[in-house]
DOSEMI-41823 format. One line per field, with one value per residue: residue number from 1; residue in three letters; chain; z, y, x of N, C-alpha, C in turn. Coordinates in nm, 3 decimals. Each point is the difference from the previous one (the first is absolute). Layout:
N
num	c(NUM|...)
residu	c(ala|...)
chaine	c(A|...)
nw	c(Z|...)
nv	c(Y|...)
nu	c(X|...)
caw	c(Z|...)
cav	c(Y|...)
cau	c(X|...)
cw	c(Z|...)
cv	c(Y|...)
cu	c(X|...)
end
This chain:
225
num	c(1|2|3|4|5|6|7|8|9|10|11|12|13|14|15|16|17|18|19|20|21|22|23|24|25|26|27|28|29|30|31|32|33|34|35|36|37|38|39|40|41|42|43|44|45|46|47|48|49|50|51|52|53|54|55|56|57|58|59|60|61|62|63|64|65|66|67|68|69|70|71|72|73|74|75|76|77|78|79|80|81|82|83|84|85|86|87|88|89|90|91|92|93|94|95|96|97|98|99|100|101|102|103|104|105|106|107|108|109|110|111|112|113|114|115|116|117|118|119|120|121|122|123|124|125|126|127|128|129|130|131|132|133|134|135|136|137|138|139|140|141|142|143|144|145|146|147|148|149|150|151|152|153|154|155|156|157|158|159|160|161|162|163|164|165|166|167|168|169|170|171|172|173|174|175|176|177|178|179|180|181|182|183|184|185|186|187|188|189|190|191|192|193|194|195|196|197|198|199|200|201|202|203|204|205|206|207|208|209|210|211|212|213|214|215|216|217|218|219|220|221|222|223|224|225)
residu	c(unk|unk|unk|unk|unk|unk|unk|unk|unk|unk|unk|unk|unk|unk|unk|unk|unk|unk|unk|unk|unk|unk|unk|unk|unk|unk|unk|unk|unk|unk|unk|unk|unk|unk|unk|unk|unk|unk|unk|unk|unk|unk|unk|unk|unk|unk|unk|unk|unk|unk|unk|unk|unk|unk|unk|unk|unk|unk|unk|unk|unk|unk|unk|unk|unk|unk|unk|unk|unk|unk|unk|unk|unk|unk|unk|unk|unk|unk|unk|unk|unk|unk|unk|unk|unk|unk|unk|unk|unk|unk|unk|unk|unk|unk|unk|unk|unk|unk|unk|unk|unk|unk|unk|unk|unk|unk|unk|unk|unk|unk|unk|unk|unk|unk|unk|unk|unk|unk|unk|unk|unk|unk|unk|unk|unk|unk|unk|unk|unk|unk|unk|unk|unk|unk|unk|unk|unk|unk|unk|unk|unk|unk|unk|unk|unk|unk|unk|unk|unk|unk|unk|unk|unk|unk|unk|unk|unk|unk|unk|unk|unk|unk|unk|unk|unk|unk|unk|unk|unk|unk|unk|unk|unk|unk|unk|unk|unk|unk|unk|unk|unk|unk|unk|unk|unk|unk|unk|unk|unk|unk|unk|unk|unk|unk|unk|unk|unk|unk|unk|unk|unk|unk|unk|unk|unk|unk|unk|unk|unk|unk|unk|unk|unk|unk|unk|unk|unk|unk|unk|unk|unk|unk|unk|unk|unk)
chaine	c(A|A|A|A|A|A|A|A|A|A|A|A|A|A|A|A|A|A|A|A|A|A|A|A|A|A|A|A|A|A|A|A|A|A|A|A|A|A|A|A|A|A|A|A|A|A|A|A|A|A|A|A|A|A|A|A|A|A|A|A|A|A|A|A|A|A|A|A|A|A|A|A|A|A|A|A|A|A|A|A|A|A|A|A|A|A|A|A|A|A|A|A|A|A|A|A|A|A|A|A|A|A|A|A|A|A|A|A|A|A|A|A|A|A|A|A|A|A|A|A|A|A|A|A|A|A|A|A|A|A|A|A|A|A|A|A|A|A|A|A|A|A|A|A|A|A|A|A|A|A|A|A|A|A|A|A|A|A|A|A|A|A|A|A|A|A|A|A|A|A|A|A|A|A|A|A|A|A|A|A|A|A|A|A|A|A|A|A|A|A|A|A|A|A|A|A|A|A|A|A|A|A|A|A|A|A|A|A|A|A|A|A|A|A|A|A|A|A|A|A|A|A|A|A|A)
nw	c(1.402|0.039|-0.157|-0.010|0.076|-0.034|-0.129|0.049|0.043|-0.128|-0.036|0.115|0.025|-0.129|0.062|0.093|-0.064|-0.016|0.068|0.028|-0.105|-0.003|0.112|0.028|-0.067|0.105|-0.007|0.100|0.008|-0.097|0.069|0.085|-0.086|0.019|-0.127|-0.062|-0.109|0.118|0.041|-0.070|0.026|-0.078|0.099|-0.076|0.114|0.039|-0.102|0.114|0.009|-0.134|0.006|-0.145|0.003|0.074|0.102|0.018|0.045|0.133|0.011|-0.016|0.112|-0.039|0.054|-0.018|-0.102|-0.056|0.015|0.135|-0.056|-0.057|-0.138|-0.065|-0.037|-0.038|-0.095|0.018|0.015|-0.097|-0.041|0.086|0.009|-0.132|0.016|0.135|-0.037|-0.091|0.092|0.088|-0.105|-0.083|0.006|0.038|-0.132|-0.072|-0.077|0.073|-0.028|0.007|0.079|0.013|0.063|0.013|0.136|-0.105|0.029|0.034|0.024|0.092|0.033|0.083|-0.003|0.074|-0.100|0.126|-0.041|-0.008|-0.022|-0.056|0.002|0.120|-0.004|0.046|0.031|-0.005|-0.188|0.019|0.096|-0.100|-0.042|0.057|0.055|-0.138|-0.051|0.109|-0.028|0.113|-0.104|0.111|0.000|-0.098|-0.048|0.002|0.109|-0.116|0.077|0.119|-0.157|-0.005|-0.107|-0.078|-0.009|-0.059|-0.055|-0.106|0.064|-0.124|0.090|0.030|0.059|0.085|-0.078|0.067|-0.074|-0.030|0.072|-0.041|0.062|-0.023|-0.096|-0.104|-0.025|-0.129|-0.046|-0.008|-0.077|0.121|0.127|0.048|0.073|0.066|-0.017|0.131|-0.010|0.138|-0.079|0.117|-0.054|-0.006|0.087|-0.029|0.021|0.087|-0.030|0.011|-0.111|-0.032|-0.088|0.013|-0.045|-0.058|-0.064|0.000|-0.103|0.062|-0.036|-0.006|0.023|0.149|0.026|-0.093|-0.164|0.001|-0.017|-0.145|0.095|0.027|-0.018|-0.082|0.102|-0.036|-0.015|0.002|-0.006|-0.006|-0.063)
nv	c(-3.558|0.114|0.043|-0.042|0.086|0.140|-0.004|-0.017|0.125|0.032|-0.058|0.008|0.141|0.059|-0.039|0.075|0.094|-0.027|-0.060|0.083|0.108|-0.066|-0.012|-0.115|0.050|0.011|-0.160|-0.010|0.014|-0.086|-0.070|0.109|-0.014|-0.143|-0.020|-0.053|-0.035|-0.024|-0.093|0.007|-0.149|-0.003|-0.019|-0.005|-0.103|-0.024|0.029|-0.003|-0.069|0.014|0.135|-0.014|0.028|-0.143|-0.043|-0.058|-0.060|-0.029|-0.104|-0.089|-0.047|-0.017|-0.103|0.061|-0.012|0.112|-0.077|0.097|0.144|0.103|0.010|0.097|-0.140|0.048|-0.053|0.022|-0.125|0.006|-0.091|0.082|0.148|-0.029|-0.096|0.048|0.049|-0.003|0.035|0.106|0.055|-0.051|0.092|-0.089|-0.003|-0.007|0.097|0.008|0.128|0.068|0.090|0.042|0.080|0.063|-0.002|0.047|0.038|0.182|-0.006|0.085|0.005|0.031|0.113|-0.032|-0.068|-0.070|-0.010|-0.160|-0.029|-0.164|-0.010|-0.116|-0.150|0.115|-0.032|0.137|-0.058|-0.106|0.034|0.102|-0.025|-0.056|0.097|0.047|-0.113|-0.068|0.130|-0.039|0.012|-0.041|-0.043|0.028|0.144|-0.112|0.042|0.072|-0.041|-0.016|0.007|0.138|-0.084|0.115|-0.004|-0.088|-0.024|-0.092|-0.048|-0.056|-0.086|-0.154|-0.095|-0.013|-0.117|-0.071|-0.080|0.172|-0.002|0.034|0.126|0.174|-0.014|0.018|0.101|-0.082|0.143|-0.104|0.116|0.009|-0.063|0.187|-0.003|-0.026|0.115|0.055|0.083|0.074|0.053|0.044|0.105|0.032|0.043|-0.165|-0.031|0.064|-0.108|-0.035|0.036|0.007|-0.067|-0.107|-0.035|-0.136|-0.094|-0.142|-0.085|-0.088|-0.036|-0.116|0.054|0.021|-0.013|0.087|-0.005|0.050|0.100|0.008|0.007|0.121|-0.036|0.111|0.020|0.002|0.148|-0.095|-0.059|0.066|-0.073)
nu	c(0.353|-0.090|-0.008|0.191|0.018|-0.093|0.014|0.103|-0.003|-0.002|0.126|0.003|-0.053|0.084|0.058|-0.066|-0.015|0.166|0.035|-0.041|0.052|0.135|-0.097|-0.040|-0.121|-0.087|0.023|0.007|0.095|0.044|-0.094|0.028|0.114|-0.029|-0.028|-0.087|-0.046|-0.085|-0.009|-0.093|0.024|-0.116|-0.085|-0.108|-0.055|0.085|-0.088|-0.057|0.092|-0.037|-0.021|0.002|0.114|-0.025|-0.016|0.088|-0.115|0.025|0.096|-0.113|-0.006|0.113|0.053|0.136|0.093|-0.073|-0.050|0.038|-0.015|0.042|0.011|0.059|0.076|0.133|0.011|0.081|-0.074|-0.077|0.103|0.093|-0.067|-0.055|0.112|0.032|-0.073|0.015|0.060|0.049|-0.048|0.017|-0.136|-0.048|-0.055|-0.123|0.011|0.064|-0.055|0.064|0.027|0.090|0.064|0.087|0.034|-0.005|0.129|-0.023|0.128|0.007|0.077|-0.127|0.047|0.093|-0.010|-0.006|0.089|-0.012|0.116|-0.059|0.095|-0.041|-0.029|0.056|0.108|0.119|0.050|0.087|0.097|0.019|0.075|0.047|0.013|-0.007|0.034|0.083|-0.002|-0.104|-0.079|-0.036|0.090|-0.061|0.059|0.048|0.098|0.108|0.128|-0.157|0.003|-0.130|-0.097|0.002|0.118|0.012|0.114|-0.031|-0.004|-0.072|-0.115|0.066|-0.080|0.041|-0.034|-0.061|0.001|-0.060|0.001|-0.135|-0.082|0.067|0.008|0.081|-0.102|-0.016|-0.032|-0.085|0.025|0.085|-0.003|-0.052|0.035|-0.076|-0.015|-0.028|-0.065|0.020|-0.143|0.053|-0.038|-0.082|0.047|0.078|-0.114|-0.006|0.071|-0.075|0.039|-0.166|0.058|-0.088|-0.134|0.012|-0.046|0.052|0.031|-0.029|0.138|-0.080|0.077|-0.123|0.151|-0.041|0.027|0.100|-0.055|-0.071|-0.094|-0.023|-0.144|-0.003|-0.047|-0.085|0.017|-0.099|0.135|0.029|-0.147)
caw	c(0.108|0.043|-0.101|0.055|0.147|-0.032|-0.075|0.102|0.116|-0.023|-0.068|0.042|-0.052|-0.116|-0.007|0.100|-0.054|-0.153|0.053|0.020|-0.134|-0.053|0.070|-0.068|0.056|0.063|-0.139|0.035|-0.025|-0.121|-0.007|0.002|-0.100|-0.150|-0.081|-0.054|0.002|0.045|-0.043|0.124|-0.011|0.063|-0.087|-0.045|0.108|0.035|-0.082|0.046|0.115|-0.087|-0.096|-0.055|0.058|0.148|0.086|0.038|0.142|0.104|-0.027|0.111|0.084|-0.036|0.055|-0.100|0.061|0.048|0.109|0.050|0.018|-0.089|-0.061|-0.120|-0.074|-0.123|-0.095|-0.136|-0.191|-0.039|-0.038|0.112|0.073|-0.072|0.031|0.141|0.043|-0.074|0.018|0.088|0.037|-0.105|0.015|-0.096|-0.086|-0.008|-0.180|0.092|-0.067|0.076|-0.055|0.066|-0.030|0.007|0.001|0.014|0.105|0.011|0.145|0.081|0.115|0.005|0.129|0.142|0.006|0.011|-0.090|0.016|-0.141|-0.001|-0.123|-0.055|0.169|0.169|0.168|0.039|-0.046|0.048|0.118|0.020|-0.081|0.116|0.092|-0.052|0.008|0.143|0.152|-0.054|-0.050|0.098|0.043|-0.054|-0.101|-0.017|-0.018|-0.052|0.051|0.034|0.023|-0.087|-0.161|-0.057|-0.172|0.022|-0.087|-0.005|-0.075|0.011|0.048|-0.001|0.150|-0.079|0.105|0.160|0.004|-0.056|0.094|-0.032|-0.011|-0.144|-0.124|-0.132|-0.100|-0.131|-0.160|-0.093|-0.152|-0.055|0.115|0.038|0.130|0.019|0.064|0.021|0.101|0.045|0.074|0.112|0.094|-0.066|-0.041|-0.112|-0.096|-0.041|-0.079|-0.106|-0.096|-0.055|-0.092|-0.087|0.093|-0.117|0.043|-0.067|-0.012|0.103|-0.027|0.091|-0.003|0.093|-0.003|-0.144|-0.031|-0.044|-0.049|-0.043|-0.015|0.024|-0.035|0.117|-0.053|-0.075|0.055|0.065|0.105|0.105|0.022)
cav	c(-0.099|0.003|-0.075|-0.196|-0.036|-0.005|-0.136|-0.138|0.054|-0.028|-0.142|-0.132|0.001|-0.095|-0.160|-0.005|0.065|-0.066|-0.085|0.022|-0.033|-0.153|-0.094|-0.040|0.025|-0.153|-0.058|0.055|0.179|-0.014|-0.059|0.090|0.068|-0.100|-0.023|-0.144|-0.091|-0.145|-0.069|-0.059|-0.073|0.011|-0.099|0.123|0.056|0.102|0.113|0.095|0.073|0.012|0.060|0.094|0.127|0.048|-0.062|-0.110|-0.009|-0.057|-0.109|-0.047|-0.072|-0.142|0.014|-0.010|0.015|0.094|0.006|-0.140|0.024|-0.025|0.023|0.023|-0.040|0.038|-0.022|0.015|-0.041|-0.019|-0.177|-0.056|0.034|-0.070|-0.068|-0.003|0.025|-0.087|-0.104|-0.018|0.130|-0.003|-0.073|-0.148|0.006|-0.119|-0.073|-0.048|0.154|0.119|0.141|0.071|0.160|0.031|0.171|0.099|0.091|0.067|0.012|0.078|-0.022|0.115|0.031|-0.057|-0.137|-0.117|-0.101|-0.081|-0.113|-0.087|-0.020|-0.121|-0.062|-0.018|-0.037|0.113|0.055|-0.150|0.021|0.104|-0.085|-0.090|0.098|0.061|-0.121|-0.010|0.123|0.053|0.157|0.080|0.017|0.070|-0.062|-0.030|0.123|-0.046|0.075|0.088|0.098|-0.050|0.075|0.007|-0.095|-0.155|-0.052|-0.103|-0.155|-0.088|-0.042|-0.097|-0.075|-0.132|-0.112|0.005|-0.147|0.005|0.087|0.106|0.119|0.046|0.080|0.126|-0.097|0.046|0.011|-0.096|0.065|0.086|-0.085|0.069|0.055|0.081|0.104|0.076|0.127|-0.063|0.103|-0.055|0.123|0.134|0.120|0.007|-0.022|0.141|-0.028|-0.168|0.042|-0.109|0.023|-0.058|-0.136|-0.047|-0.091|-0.103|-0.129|-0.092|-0.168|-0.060|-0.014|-0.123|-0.154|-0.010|0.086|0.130|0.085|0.054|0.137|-0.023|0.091|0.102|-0.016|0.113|0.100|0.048|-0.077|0.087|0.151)
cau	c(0.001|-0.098|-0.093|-0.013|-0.077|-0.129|0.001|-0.004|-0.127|-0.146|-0.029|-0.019|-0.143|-0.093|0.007|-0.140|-0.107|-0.016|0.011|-0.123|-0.108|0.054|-0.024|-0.055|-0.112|-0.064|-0.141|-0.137|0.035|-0.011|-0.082|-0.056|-0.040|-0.020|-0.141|-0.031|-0.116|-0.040|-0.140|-0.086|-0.114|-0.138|-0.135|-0.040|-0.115|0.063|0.034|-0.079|0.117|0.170|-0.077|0.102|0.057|-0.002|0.097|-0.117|-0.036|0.021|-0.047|-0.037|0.109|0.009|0.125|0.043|0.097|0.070|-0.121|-0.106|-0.125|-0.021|0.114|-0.062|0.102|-0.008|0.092|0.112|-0.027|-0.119|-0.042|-0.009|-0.108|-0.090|-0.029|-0.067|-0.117|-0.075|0.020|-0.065|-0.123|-0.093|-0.127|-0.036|-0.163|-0.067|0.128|0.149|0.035|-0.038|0.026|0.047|0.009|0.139|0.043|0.119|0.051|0.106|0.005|0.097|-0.006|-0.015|0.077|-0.042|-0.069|0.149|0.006|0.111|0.013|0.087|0.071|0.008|-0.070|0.062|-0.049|-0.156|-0.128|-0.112|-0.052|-0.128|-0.113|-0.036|-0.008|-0.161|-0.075|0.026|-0.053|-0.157|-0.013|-0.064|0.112|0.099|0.074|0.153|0.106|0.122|0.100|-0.031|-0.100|-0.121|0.085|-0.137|0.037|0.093|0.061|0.085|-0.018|-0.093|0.078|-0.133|0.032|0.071|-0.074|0.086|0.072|0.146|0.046|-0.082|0.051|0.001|0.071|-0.045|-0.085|0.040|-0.140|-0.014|-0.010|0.132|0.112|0.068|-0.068|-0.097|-0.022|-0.133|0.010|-0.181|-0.042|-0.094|0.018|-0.102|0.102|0.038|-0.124|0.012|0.077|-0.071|-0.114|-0.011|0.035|-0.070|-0.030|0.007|-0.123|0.051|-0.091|0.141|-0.059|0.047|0.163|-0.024|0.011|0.049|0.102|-0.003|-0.086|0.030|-0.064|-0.183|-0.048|-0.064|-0.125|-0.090|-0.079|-0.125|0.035|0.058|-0.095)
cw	c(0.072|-0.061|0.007|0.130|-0.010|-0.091|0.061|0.136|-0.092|-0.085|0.095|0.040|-0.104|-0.007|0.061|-0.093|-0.162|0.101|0.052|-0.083|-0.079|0.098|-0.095|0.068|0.041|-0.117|0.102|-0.024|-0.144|-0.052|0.030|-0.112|-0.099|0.000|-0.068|-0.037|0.003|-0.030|0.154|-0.036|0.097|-0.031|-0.100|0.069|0.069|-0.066|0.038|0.119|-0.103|-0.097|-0.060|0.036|0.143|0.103|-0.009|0.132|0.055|-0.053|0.135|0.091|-0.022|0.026|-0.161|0.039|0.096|0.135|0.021|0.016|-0.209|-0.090|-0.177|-0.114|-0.156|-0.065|-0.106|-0.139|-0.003|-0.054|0.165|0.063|-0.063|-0.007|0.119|0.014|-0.100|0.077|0.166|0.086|-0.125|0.032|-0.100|-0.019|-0.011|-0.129|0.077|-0.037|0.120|-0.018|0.107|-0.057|0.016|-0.017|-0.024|0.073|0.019|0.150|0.026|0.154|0.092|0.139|0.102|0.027|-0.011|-0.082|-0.017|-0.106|0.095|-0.133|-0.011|0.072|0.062|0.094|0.087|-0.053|0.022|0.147|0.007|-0.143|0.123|0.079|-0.035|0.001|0.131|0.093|-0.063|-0.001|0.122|0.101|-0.080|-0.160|0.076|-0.071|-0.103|0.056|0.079|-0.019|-0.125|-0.151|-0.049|-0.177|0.029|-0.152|0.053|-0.049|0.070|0.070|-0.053|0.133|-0.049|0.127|0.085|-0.043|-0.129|0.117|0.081|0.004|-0.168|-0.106|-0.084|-0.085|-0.125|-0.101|-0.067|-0.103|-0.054|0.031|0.060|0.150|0.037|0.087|0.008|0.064|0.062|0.156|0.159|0.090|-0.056|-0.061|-0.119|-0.136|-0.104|-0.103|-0.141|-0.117|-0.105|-0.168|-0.128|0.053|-0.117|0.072|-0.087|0.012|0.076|-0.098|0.140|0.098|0.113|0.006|-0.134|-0.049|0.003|-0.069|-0.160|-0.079|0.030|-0.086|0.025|0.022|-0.109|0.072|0.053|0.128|0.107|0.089|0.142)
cv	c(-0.005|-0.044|-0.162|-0.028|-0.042|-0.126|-0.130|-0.043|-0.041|-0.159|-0.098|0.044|-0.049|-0.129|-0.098|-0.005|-0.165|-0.146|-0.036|-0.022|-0.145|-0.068|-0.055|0.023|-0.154|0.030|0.101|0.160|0.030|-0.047|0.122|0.118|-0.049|0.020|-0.119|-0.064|-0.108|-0.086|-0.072|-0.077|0.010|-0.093|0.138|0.088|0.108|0.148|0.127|0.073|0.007|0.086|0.106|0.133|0.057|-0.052|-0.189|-0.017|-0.096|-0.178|-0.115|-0.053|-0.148|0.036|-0.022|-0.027|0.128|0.088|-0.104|0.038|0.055|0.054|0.041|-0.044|-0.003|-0.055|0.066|-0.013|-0.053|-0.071|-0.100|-0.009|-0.081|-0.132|-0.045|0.042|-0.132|-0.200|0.008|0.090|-0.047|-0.110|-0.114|0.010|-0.134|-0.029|-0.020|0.098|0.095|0.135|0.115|0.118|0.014|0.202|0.096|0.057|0.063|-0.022|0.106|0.016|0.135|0.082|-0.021|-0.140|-0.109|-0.117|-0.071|-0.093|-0.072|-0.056|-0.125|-0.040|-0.092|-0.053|0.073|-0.007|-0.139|0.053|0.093|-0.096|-0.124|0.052|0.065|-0.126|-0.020|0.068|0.026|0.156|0.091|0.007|0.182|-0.081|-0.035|0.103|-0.051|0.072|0.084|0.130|-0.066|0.061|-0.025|-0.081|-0.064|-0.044|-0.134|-0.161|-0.072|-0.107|-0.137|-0.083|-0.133|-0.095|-0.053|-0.130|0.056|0.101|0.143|0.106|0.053|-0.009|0.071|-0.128|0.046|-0.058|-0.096|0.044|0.069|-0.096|0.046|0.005|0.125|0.136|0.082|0.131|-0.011|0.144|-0.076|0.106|0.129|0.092|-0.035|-0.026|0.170|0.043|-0.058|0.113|-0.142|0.082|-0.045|-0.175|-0.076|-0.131|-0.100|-0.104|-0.103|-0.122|-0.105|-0.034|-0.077|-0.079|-0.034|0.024|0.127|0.071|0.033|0.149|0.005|0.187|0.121|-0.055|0.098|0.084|-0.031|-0.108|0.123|0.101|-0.110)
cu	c(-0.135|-0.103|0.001|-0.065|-0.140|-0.017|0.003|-0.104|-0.138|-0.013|-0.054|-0.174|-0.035|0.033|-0.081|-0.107|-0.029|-0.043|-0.188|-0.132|0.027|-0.089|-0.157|-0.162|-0.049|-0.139|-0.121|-0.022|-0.076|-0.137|-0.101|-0.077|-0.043|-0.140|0.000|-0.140|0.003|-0.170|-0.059|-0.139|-0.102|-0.139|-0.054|-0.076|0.107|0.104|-0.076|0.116|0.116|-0.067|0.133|-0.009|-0.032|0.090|-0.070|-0.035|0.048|-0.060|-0.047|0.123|0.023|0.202|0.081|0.202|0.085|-0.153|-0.155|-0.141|-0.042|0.084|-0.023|0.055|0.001|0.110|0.100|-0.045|-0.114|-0.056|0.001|-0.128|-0.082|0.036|-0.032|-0.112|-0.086|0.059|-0.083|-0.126|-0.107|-0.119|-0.021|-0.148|0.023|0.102|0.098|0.092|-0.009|0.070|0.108|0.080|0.159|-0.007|0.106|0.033|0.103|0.071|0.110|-0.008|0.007|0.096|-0.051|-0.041|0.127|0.018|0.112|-0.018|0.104|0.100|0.052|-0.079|0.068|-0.069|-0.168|-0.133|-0.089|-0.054|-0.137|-0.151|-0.062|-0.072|-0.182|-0.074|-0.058|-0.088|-0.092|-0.030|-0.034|0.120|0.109|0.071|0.139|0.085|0.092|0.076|0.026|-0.134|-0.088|0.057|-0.176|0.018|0.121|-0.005|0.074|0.010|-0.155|0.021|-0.092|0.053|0.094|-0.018|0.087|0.066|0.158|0.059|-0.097|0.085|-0.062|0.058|-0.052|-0.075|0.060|-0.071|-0.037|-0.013|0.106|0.082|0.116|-0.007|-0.087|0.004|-0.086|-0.006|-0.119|0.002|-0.039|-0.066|-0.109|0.136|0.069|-0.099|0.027|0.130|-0.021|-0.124|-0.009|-0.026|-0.065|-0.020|-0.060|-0.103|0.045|-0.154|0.116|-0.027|0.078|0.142|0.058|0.099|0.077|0.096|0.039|-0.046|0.093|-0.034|-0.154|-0.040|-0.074|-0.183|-0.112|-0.015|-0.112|0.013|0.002|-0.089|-0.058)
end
């Protein structure tokens, strides 16, 4: 009888205990421990702050979706990154040719460093995309939810003109016609996250305006010197 006592005395602990570990971890919890390679478009002039096997450096200030002062954005896929940059970073020569770079990249996200993903675009995530555009850089970065995040995951965004209503949405890949996603350093501390992995130098053909890309080429080795 005393053994049923004890027994019953201790089930509704483990029922605590099972009930507990069944709960489901928050994406951000999870996001903590993730690793991943990502890409990152660049002019070539700027391969002097993306040197393999280091951190990359700090990029000039120019407002982005997930900040208003500056931001280190990286891509998922690598037809994505190459075709954006060749559409909107690539220098114009006199042949109507020009040349840009695509960075490899390890990422983890290092302890201690805050980090928020958006998992659709929400409300919030138009409001805080509005929000980095909007507030001039000398004001501060624009808070999410309250506090500062040194990496932000989430949806690309493009403006949508004011005679369709303006405001944001998710932009989507003219090469896949997927929607677009980005992770984007805004912060030194999470840079310290970011190893660059190998940095590749393309010949661009015109794409401006154009069709879709059906591929581009690497350039020659002595492109790169």
């Amino acid at each position: 009888m005393i053994f049923l006592k004890a027994i019953l005395l201790v089930l509704p602990a483990l029922s605590c205990l099972i009930t507990a570990s069944a709960l489901p971890v928050h994406p951000n919890k999870l996001a903590v421990r993730s690793t991943g390679t990502y890409y990152h478009a660049i002019e070539v002039i700027e391969m002097s702050t993306n040197q393999i096997g280091h951190h990359p450096g700090k990029p000039k200030n120019k407002p982005g979706d997930f900040s208003n002062q500056w931001g280190y954005y990286m891509f998922p896929s690598k037809v994505d990154a190459i075709f954006w940059v060749n559409q909107f970073k690539t220098p114009k020569h006199e042949s109507g040719r020009g040349q840009f770079a695509v960075v490899e990249l390890e990422w983890s996200l290092p302890t201690g460093v805050a980090f928020y993903e958006f998992s659709s675009p929400n409300d919030q995530w138009e409001a805080f995309v509005t929000a980095n555009y909007d507030t001039d850089a000398t004001l501060g970065r624009p808070r999410l939810a309250g506090k500062d995040y040194s990496a932000i995951q989430g949806p690309m965004s493009f403006k949508v003109d004011t005679s369709d209503g303006g405001g944001y949405k998710q932009e989507t890949s003219q090469v896949t016609g997927k929607p677009l996603t980005q992770l984007a350093i805004v912060a030194l501390d999470g840079l310290e996250g970011v190893t660059v992995k190998n940095v590749e130098i393309y010949n661009a053909a015109d794409w401006q305006d154009g069709p879709k890309p059906k591929g581009v080429a690497l350039a020659p080795k002595s492109a790169a010197t």
